[in-house]
C-alpha positions in Angstrom: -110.1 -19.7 -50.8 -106.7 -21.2 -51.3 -105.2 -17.5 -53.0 -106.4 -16.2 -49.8 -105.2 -18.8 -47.2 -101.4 -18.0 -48.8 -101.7 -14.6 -48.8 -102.2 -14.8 -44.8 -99.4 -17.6 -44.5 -97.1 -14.8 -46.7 -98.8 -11.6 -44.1 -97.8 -13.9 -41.0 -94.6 -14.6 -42.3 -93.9 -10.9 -43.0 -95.1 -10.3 -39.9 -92.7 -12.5 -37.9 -89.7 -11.7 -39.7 -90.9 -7.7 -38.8 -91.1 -9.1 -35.3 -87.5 -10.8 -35.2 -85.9 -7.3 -37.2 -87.4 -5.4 -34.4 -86.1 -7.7 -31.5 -82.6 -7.8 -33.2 -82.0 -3.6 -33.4 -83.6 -3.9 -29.9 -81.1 -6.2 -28.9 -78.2 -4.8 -30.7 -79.4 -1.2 -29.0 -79.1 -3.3 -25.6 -75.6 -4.2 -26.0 -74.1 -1.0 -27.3 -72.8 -0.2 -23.6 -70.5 -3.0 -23.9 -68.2 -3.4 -26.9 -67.1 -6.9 -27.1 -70.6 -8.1 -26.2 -72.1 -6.1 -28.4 -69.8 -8.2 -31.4 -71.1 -11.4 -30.4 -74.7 -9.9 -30.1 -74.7 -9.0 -33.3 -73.2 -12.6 -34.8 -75.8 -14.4 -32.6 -78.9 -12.5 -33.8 -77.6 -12.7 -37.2 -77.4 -16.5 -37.2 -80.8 -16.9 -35.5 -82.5 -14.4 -37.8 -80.7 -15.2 -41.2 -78.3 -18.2 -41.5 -77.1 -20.9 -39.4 -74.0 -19.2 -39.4 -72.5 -15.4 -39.0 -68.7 -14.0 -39.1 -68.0 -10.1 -37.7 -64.4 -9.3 -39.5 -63.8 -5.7 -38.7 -61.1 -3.0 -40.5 -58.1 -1.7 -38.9 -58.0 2.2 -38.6 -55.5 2.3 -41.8 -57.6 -0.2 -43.9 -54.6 -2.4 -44.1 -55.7 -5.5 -42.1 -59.1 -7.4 -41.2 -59.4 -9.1 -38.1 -62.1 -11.7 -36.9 -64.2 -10.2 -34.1 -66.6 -12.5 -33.5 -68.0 -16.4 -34.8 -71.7 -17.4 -34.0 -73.3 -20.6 -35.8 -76.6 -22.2 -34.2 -74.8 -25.3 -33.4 -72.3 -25.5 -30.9 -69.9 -27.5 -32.1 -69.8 -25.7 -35.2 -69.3 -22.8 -33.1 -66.4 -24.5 -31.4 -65.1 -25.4 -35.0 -65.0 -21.8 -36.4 -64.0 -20.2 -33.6 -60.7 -22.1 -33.7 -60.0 -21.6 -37.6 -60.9 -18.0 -37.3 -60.7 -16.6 -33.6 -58.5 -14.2 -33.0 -57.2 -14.4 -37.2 -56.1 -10.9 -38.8 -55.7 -11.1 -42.3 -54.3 -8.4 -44.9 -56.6 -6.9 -46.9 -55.0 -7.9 -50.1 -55.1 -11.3 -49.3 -58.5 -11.9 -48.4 -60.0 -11.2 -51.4 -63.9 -11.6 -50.6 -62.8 -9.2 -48.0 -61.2 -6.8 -50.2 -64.3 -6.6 -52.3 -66.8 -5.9 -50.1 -64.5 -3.6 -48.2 -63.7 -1.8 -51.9 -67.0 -1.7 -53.6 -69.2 -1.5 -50.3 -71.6 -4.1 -52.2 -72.9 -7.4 -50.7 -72.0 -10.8 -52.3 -74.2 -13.3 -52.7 -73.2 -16.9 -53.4 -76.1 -18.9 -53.2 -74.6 -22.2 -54.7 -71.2 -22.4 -53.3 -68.5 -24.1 -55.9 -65.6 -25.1 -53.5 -63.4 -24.7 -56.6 -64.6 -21.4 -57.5 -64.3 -20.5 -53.6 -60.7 -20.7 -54.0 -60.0 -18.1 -56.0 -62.1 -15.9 -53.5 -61.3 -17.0 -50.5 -58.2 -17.9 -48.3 -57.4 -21.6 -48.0 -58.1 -21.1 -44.5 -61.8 -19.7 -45.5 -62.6 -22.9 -47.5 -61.5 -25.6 -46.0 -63.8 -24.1 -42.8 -66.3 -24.4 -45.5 -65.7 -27.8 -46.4 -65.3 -28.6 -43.4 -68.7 -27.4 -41.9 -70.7 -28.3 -45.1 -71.4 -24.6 -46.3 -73.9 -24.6 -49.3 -74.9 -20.9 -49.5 -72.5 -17.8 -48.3 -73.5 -13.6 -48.0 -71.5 -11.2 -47.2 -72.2 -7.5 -46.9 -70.1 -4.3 -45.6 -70.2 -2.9 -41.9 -70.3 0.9 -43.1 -71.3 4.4 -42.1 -71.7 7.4 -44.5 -67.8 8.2 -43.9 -66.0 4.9 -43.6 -66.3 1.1 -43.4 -66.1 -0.7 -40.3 -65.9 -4.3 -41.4 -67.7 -7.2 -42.9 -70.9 -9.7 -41.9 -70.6 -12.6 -43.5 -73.5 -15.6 -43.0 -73.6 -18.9 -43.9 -76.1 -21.8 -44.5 -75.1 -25.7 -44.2 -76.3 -28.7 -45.3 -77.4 -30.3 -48.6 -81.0 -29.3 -47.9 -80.9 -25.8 -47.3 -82.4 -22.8 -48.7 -80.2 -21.1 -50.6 -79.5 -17.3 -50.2 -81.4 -14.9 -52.1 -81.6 -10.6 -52.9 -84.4 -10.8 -50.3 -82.5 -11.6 -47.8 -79.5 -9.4 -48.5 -82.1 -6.8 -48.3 -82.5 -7.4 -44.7 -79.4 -8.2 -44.2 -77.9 -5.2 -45.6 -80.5 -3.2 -43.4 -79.7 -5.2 -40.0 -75.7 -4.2 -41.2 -76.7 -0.6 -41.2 -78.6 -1.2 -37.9 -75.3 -2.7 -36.4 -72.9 -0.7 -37.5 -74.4 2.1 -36.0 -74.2 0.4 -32.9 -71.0 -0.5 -33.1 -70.0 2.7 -34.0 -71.6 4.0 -31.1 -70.1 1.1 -28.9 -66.7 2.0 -30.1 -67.4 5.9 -29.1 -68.4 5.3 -25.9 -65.7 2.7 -25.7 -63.1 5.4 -26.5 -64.7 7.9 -23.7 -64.4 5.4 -21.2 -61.2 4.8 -22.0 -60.4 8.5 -22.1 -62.1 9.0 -18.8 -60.0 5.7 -17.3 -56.8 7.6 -18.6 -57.7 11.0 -17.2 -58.2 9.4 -14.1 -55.0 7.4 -13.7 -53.3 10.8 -15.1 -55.4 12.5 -12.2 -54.2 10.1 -9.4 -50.6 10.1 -11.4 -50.7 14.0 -11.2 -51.9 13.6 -7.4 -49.1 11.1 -6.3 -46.5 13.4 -8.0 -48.1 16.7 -5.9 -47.6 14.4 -2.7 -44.4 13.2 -4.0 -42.9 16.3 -4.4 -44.6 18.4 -1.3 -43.2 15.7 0.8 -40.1 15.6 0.0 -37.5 17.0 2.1 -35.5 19.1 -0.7 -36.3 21.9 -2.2 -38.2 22.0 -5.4 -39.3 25.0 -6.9 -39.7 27.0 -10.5 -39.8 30.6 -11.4 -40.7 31.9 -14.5 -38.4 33.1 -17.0 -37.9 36.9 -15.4 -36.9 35.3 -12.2 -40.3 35.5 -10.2 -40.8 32.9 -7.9 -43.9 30.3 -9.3 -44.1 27.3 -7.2 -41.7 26.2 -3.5 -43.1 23.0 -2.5 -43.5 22.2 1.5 -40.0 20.8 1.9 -38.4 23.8 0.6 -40.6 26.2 2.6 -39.4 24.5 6.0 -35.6 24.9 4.5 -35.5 28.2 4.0 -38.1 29.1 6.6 -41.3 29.8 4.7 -44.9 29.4 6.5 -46.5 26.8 4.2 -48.9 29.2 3.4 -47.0 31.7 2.6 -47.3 33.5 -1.0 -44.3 33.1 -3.2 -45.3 35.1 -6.3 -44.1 38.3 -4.7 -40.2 36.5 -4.2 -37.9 36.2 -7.1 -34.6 34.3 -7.5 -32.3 36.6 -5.4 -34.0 36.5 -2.4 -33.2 32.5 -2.1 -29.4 32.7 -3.1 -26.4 34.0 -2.1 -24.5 36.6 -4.6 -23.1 33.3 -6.7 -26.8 32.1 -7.1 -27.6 34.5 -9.7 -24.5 33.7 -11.6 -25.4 30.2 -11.6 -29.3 31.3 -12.6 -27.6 32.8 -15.8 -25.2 29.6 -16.6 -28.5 27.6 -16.5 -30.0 30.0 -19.4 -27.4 30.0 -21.0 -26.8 26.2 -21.2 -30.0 24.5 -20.3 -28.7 23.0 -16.8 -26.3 23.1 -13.9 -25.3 21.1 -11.1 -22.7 21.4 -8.5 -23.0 23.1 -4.4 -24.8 26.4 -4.0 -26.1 27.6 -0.7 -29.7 29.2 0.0 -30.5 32.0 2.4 -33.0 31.2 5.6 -35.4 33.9 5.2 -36.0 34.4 9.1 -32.1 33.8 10.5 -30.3 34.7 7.2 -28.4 31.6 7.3 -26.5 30.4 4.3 -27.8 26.5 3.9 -24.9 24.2 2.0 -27.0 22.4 -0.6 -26.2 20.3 -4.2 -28.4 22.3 -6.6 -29.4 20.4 -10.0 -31.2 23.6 -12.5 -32.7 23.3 -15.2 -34.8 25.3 -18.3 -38.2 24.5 -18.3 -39.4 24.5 -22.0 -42.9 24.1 -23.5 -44.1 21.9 -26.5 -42.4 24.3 -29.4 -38.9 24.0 -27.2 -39.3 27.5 -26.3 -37.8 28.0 -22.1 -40.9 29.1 -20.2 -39.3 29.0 -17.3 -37.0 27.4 -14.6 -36.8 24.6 -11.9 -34.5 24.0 -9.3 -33.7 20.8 -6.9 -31.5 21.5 -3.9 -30.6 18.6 -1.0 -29.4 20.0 2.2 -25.9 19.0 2.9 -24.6 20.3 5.8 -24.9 16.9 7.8 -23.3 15.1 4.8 -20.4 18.1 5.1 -20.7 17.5 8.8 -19.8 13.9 8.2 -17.3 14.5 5.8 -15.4 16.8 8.3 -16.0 14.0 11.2 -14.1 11.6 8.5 -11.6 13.9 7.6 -11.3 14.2 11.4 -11.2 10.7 11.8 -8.0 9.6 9.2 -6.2 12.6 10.7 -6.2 10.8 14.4 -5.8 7.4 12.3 -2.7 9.2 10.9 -1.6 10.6 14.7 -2.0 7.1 15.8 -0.3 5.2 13.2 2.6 7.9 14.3 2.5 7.8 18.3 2.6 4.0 17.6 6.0 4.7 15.5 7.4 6.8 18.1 6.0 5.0 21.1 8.4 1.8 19.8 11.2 3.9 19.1 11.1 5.9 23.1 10.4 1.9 24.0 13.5 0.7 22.9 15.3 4.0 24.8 13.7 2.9 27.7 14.6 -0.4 27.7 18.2 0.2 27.6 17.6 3.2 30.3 15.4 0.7 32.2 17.8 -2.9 31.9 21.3 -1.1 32.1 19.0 0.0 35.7 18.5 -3.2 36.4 22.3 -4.8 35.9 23.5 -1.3 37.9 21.2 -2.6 40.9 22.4 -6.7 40.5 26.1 -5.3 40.6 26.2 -2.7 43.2 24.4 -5.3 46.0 21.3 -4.2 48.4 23.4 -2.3 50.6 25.2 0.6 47.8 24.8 4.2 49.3 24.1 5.0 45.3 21.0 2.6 45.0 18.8 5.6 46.0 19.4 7.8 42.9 18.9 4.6 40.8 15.9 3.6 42.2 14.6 7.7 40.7 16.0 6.6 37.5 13.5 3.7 37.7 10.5 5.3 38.6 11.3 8.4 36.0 11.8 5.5 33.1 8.2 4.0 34.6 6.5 7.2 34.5 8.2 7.7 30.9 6.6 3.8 30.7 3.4 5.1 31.5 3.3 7.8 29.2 3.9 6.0 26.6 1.4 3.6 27.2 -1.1 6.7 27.2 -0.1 7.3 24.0 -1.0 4.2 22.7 -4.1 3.9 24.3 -4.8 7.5 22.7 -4.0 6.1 19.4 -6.6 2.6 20.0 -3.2 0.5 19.2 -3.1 -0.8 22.9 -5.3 -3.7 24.3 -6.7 -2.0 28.1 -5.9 -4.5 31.3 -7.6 -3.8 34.4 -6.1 -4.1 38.0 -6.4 -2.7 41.3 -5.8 1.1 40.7 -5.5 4.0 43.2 -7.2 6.9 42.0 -5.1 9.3 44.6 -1.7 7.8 43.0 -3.8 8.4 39.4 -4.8 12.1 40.3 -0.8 12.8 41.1 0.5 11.6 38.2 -2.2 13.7 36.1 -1.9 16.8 38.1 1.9 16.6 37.5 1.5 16.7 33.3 -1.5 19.5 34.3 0.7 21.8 35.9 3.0 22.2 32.8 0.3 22.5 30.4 -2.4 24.7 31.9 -1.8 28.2 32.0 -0.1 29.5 35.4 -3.1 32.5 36.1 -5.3 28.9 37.0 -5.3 27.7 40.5 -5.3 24.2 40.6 -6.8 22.4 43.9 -6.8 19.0 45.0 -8.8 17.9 47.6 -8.2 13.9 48.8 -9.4 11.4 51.0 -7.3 9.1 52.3 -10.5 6.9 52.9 -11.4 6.3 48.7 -11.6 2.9 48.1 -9.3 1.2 45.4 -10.8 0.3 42.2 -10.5 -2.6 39.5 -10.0 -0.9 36.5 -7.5 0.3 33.1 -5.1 2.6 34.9 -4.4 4.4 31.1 -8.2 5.1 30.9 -8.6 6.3 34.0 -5.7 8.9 33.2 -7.8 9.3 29.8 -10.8 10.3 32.0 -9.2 12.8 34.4 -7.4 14.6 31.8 -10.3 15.2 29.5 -12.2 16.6 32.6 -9.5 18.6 33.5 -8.7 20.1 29.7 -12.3 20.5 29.2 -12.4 22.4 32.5 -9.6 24.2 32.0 -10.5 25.3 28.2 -13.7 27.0 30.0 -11.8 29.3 31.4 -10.9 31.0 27.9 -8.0 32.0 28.8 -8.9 33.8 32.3 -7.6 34.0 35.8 -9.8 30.5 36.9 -9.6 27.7 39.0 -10.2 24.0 38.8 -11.0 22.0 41.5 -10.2 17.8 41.6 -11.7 16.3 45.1 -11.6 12.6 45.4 -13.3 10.8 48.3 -16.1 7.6 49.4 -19.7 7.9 48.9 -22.1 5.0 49.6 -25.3 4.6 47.4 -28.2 3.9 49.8 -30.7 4.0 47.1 -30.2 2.6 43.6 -29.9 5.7 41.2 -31.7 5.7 38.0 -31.8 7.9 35.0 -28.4 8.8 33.2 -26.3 8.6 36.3 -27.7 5.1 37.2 -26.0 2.8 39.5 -27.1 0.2 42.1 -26.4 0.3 46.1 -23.0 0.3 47.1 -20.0 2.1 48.5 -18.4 4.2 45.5 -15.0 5.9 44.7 -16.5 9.8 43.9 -14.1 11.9 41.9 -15.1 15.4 41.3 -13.9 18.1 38.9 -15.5 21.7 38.6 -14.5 24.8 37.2 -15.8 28.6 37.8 -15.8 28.9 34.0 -18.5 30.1 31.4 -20.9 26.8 32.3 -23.4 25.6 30.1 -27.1 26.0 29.3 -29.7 23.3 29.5 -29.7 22.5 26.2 -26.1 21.8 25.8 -25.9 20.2 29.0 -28.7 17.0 27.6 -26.2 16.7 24.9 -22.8 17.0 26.5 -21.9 13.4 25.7 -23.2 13.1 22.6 -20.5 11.5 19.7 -19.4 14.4 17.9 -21.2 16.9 19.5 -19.5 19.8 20.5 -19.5 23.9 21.4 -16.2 24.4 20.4 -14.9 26.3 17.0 -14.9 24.3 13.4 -11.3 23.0 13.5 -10.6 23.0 17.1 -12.7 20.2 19.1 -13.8 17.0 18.1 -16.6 16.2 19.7 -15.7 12.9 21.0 -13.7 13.8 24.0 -16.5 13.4 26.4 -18.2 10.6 24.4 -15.5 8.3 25.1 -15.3 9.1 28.4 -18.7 8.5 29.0 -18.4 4.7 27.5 -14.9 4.2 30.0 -17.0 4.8 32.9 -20.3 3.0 31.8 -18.1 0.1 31.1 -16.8 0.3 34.2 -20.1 -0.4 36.0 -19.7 3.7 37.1 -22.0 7.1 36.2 -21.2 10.3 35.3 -23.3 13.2 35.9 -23.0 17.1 34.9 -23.9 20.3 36.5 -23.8 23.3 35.2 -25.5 27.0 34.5 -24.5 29.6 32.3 -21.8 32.0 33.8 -21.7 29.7 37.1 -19.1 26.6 35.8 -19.9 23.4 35.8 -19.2 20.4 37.8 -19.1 16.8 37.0 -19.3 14.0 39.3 -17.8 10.3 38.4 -18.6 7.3 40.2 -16.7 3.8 40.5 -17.7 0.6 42.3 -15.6 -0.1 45.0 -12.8 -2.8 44.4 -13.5 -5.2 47.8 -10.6 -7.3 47.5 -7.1 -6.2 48.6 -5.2 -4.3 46.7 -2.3 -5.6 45.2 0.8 -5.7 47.2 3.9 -3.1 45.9 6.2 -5.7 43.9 9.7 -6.2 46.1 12.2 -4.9 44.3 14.8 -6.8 46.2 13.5 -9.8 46.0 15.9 -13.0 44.4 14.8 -13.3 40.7 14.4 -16.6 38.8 17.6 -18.0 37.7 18.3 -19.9 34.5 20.6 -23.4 34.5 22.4 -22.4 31.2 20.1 -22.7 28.7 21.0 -21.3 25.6 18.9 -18.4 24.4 18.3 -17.3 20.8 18.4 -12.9 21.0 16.9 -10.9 18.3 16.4 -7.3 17.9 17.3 -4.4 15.3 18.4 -2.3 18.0 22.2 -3.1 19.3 22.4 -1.3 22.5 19.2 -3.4 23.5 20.8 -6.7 22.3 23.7 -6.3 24.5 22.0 -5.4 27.1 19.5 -8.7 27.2 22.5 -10.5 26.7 24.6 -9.2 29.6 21.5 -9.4 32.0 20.4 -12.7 30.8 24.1 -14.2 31.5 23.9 -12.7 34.6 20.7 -14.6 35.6 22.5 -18.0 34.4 21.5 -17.8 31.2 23.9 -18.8 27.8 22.8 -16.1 25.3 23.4 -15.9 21.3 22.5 -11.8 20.5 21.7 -11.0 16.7 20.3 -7.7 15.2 19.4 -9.3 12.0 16.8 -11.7 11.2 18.9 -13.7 8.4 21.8 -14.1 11.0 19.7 -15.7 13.9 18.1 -18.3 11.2 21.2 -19.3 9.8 22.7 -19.6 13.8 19.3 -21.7 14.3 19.6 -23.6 11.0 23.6 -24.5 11.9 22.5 -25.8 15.4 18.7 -26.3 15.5 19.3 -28.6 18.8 21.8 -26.4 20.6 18.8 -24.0 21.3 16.7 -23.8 24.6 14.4 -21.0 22.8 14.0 -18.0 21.0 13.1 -14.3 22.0 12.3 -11.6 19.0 11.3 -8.3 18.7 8.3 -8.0 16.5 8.9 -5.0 14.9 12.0 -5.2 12.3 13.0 -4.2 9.1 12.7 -7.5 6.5 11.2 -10.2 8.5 8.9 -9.2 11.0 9.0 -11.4 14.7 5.9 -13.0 13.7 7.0 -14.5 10.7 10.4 -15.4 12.2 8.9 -17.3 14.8 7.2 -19.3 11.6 10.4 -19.8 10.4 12.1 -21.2 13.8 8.8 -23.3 14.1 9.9 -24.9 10.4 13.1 -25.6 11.4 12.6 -26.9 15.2 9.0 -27.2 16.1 9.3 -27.9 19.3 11.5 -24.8 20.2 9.2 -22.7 22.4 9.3 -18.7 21.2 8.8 -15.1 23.2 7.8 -12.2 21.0 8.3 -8.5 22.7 6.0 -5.8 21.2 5.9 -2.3 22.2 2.5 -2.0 20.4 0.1 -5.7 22.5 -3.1 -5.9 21.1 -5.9 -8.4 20.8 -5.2 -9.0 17.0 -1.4 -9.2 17.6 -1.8 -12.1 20.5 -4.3 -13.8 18.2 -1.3 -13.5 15.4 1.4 -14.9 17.7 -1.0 -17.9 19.2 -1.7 -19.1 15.4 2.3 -18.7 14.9 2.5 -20.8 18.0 4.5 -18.2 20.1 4.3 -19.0 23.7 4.4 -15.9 25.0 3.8 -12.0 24.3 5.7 -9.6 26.4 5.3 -5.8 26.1 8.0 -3.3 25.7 10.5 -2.5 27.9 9.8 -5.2 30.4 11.6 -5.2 33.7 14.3 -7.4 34.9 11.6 -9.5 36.7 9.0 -9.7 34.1 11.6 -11.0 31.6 13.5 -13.5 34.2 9.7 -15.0 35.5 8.3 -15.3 32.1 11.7 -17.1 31.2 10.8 -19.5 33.9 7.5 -20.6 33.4 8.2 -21.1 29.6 10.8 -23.1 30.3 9.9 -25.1 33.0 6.3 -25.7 30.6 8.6 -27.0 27.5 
């Protein structure tokens, strides 16, 4: 009875360790899908089934190293304990040398009595002071291998003083289970490494997609040909270039068709050395226009360094040449203007003397001098030379613009006269004017600007044929506010009007007629800009301008300016008594002599005590002799050495108090601004009258 009672105690325990074997493969089977779970898996079954403890150390691929995959024990704080001695640890082989002999030998070892001090020459200290630590009495450990190669090592562990130690039975299921899971984590790791491979040809997929879109997107041409020369692959940016459909099949091109004759000499530097860059040009299949482009070739090679082919990357860069030719355009006015504003102060200082020697001929010879007739047309021939030379400078941007009531009839005569000695003599010019155009508030020297733009524009039209040009200047009242390009509210307008019978325009050029830098004329000859700034002059004077035109038929265009309601300024009496000084002494500088004596005869002549100098050291060491026998001090701003500006700083060192005139030829916004922080009182341009100089005298003064 009892034999037979324990062999069905020894059946039932068979059977549930059969049981828990079959529920362990089942489970490891269930993780294989997931590698890192599948690890822990197989330390947790192992600790439930076997030991109260289980390790998973697995190989590195070159059997150098062992790393700790996963720590399971059936009590969680034991858990917690290993898994922060041995998470995460890689060990070399040859120094974990339990380890190193499973690994080797692919043989279990069994301890079933542990003897710590026997452990140590087996283990790391690491290994046994976990062991000490967690009261390990009985250790196994058997190899993670397939028929080719070892994956690792399970380890298990018993604690306690009471346990059962570990015996060849169990290593025999142990051993088994191993088999069992490394075959599932074999299979984990391959399906592992497909995923991966399928994540990586993915990302390479969406790469390779990205770089398609890149490159089909991009607006320069990319394309290869094969090593002969035959045209592989244009993407879409390059098509529209050169005029491809984007449909269009390519394998029937080669090389030569895209490039001009230097192309294929540049095709055989790049086989010859590998690369290229530097300009080319490519040929527009449907207009045959040769595109300026910066070409960067290359060979193509495959994996053995063999050139399979070639590539090519060309930018279009005819607006950057466009915009280079626009700067070069630009320094050369810089460079005119830097030199009208030389010669404008040198014809400046001319005119002065022609203008003040004038003015002391008229003070002499008295009101009633039969001569005072041919001196008043000196005047007003040394004004008009005035006026010129103020065009100049506004040409050059070196001029501040002043706005005042200005006549466009008196405007339209002045132009006409420098017209009819430019414009060829087979062109009738015809003027048309109503005494009735109102006056209007604005920069006489833009206004001039304005007109004679129109009129060269209209004139350059003509191409050199019999023509005629036609200026009409009249009123026009706005009942309606105008919108669009030529916009301007109700009012009553000045209308000036000039029209050609020349080659006209078509509608296309006509939308972009005042466009910066657009124009129809030759590379070389027009700037483009000509109408552009016109344009801004009459939008910022509140006006419009509109165009007309047709091809063969002229063109026409029509400018508008608000009326001016106040009175126009009254004409200046030239007879009138000018401001007279009571013998204050003046301080004279300028580098021209004719100019100094000049200033100083007029200025004694209006009661003034004058001190003339035409160097800068000699008037400071006059001023530094006798600061306080000084009323004030005019200079010329532009001199050789010091310049007026930093005189004036000088004088202001030695006498603060002494008020200071600067004369300029060349006024502008940053050269006031100069002369305010200098504490100059006043700015008068070059040549000034008689009257401008004797007034300003005056009020500064009579304000010291």
């Amino acid at each position: 009875m009892a034999a037979s009672t324990e062999r069905s105690e020894r059946t039932e325990r068979s059977d549930g360790r059969l049981r828990a074997l079959f529920e362990t493969m089942r489970a490891f089977a269930a993780a294989t899908s997931d590698y890192p779970r599948l690890l822990d898996v197989v330390c947790q079954q192992m600790a439930r089934l076997i030991g109260g403890g289980c390790s998973l150390v697995l190989l590195s691929e070159d059997g150098k190293s062992l790393s700790v995959a996963s720590v399971h024990f059936r009590d969680p704080a034991a858990t917690a304990v290993a898994q922060q001695v041995l998470g995460g640890k890689v060990l070399r082989v040859d120094r974990s040398l339990m380890g190193t002999r499973v690994v080797k030998t692919r043989r279990g070892l069994l301890l079933p009595r542990i003897d710590l001090a026997e452990l140590a020459r087996e283990a790391t200290p690491e290994s046994v002071e976990l062991i000490r630590a967690m009261g390990v009495r009985t250790f196994l450990s058997v190899p993670l291998e397939l028929p080719d190669r070892v994956l690792g090592v399970l380890s298990l562990m018993r604690t306690g003083d009471d346990v059962v130690p570990f015996d060849e039975d169990d290593e025999a299921v142990v051993l088994n289970l191993a088999e069992h899971a490394a075959l599932a984590i074999s299979n984990a790791q391959l399906l592992q490494s497909q995923q991966r491979e399928l994540e990586e040809r993915v990302r390479a997929q969406q790469d390779a997609s990205r770089f398609v879109a890149l490159i089909q997107h991009s607006d320069e041409l990319i394309a290869m040909a094969d090593v002969d020369g035959r045209v592989l692959f244009v993407n879409e940016g390059g098509r529209r270039l050169v005029g491809l459909d984007s449909d269009e099949d390519v394998s029937q091109l080669r090389l030569k068709d895209f490039h001009a004759g230097d192309g294929l000499k540049r095709a055989e530097i790049v086989r010859q050395q590998g690369r290229w860059r530097g300009r080319g040009q490519l040929r527009h299949f449907r207009t045959g226009e040769l595109i300026d482009t910066q070409v960067s070739s290359f060979v193509v090679r495959d994996a053995g360094g063999f050139p399979v082919g070639f590539a090519t990357v060309q930018h279009d860069v005819r607006e950057t040449k466009l915009l280079e030719a626009q700067l070069r355009q630009a320094q050369k006015m810089e460079a005119i203007g830097t030199l009208a504003g030389g010669i404008a102060h040198d014809f400046n200082n001319i005119l002065g003397a022609i203008l003040g020697n004038v003015e002391l001929a008229r003070m002499a010879l008295g009101p009633t001098h039969p001569i005072l007739g041919e001196l008043q047309e000196i005047a007003q021939a040394g004004r008009r030379a005035t006026g010129l030379i103020k065009q100049i400078l506004a040409f050059s941007r070196r001029r501040e613009t002043t706005r005042r009531v200005v006549s466009l009839a008196e405007v339209i005569q002045e132009v006409t006269g420098l017209l009819r000695c430019t414009i060829s003599a087979n062109v009738e010019l015809v003027i048309s004017i109503d005494a009735e155009t109102p006056n209007i508030l604005a920069d006489a020297t833009q206004i001039h600007q304005i007109l004679l733009n129109l009129c060269t524009n209209a004139w350059q039209s003509l191409e050199g044929s019999p023509g005629r040009i036609e200026i009409a200047l009249g009123a026009i009242h706005i009942a309606r506010p105008r919108s669009g390009a030529s916009a301007v509210p109700v009012g009553r307008y000045a209308r000036l009007v000039v029209a050609d019978n020349g080659k006209g325009m078509a509608p296309g050029i006509i939308e972009r007629i005042f466009d910066p830098f657009f124009t129809t004329k030759a590379p070389g000859i027009g700037t483009g800009l000509g109408l552009s700034v016109v344009h801004g002059i009459v939008k910022d004077h509140g006006g419009s301008i509109a165009v007309t035109s047709a091809p063969g038929r002229g063109a026409t265009f029509e400018v508008l300016f608000p009326e001016f309601a106040a009175d126009a300024e009254a004409p200046e009496d030239e007879a009138r008594e000018l401001p007279r000084g009571r013998g204050q002494h003046l301080l004279f500088l300028d580098d021209e002599e004719p100019l100094v004596r000049l200033a100083k005869r007029l200025l004694e002549r209006l009661g003034y005590r004058v001190s003339g100098f035409i160097r800068a050291d000699e008037a400071l060491d006059a001023m530094r002799d006798a600061p306080q026998d000084f009323d004030l001090a005019i200079t010329d701003f532009n001199m050789p050495g010091l310049s007026g500006l930093q005189v004036a700083k000088l004088v202001g060192m030695i006498r603060p108090e002494l008020p200071v005139i600067l004369v300029s030829g060349n006024l502008s916004d940053d050269l006031r601004n100069s002369a305010e922080r200098a504490g100059i009182r006043c700015v008068l341009q070059k040549p000034c009258t008689a009257d401008e100089l004797a007034t300003t005298l005056h009020r500064v003064l009579n304000m010291s």
